[in-house]
C-alpha positions in Angstrom: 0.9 -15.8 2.0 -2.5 -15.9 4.1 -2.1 -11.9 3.8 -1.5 -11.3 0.2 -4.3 -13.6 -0.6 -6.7 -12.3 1.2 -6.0 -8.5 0.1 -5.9 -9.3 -3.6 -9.1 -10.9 -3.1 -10.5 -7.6 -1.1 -8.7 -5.1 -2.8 -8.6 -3.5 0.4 -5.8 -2.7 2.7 -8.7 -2.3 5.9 -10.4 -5.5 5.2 -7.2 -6.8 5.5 -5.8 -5.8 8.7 -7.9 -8.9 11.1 -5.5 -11.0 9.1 -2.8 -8.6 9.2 -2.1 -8.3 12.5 -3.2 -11.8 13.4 -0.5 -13.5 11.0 1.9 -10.7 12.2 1.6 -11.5 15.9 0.7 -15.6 15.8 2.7 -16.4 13.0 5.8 -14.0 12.4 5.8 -13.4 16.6 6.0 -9.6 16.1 5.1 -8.5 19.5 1.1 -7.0 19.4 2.1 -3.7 20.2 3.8 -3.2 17.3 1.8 -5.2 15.3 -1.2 -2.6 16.1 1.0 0.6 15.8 2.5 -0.3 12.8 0.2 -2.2 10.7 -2.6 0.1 12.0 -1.0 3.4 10.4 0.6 1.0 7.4 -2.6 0.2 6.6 -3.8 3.9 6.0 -1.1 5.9 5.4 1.5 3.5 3.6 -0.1 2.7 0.3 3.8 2.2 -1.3 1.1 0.1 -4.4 -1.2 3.0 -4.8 1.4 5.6 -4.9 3.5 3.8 -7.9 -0.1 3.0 -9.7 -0.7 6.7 -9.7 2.2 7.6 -11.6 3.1 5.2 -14.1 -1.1 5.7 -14.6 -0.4 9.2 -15.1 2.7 8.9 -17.3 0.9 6.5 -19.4 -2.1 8.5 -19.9 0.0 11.5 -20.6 1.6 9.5 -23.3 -1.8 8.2 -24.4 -3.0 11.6 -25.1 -0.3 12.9 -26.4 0.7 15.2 -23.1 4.5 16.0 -23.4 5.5 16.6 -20.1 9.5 17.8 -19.1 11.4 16.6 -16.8 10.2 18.8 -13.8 6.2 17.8 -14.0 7.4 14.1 -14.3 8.8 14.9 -10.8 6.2 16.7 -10.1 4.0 13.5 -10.6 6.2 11.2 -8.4 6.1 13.8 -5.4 1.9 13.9 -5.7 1.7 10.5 -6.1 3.5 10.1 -3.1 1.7 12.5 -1.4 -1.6 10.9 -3.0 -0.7 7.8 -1.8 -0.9 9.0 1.7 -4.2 10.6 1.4 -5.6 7.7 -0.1 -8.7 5.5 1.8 -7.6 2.1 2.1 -10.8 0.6 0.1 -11.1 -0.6 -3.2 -11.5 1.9 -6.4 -9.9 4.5 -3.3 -7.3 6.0 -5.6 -9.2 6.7 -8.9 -10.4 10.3 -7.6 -6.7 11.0 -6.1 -5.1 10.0 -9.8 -7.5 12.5 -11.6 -6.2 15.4 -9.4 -2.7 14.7 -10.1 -3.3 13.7 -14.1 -4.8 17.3 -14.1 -2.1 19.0 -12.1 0.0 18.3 -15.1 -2.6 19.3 -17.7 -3.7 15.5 -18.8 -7.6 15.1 -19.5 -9.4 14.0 -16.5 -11.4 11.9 -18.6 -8.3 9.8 -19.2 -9.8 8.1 -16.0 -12.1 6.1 -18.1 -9.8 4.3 -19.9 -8.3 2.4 -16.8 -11.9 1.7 -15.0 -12.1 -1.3 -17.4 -9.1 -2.9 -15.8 -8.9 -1.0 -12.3 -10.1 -3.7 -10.1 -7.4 -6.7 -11.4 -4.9 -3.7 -10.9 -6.5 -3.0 -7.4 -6.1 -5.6 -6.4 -2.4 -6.2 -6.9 -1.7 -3.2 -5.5 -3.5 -3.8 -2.5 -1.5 -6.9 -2.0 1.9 -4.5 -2.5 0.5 -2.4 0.1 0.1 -4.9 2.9 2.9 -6.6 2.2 4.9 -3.5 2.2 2.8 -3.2 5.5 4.6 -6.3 7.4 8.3 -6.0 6.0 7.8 -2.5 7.8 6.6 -3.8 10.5 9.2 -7.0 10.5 11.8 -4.4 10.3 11.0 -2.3 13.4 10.3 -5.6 15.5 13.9 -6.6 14.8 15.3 -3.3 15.3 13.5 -3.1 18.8 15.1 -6.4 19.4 12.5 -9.1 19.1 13.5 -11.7 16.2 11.0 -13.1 14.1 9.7 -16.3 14.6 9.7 -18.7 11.4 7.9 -21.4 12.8 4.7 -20.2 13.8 4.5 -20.2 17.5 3.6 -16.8 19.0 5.1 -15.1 21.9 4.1 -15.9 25.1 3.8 -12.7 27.6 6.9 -14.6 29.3 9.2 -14.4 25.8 7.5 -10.8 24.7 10.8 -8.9 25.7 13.5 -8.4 23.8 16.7 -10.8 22.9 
């Protein structure tokens, strides 16, 4: 909870990582080396948030202006949204340039851009709060599958208790 509220109030996933990995390591007991790995590249290259904005953005817009697009460019836009996603800086307003190259990858009007600034920092930061918390169910996952449970109540490993069960 301390997580998602502070990166919807920063709208940025790099802000966010102090509190990241801190809640991740004192709170969950996800040991710090994977804490730092994980939530470290998560935080820059797994923007799960930003890459579903950019294509139900793009979709919309298309339909906004009146863009039909088959089948094959609407897959076209999930792949470089993806893709987008990845490339995408972890700071707030960081996807608006990476939406306008795949809106015009499928011939919608770059200017299209405009009509989502007016709501793009509410959106921002929801998506921002997707992203990081996309961020530590990734990294929950791989400190269970390398054998060290979470820890519900709060108390953080110990160098004694950092091996695994």
């Amino acid at each position: 909870q301390e997580v998602m509220i502070t990166a919807f109030s920063t709208a940025s996933s790099n802000a966010t990582l102090p509190t990241t990995l801190d809640v991740a390591q004192r709170k969950l007991g996800i040991p710090k080396q994977i804490a730092t790995f994980v939530l470290t590249l998560g935080s820059t290259a797994n923007q799960n948030g930003t890459a579903l904005f950019e294509g139900v953005t793009v979709l919309f817009l298309a339909q906004f202006f009146g863009v039909e697009l088959s089948i094959g460019q609407q897959i076209s836009v999930v792949l470089m949204s993806v893709l987008a996603g990845i490339g995408t800086a972890g700071v707030p307003g960081g996807s608006l340039p990476m939406i306008v190259i795949v809106m015009q990858s499928v011939n919608v009007p770059g200017e299209g851009i405009a009509v989502i600034l007016g709501v793009d920092r509410i959106l921002d930061m929801c998506r921002t709060a997707l992203n990081v918390t996309g961020d530590m169910v990734v990294a929950s996952y791989v400190s269970t599958a390398e054998g060290y449970p979470l820890r519900m109540d709060g108390r953080a490993r110990s160098a004694a208790t950092d091996t695994p069960a």
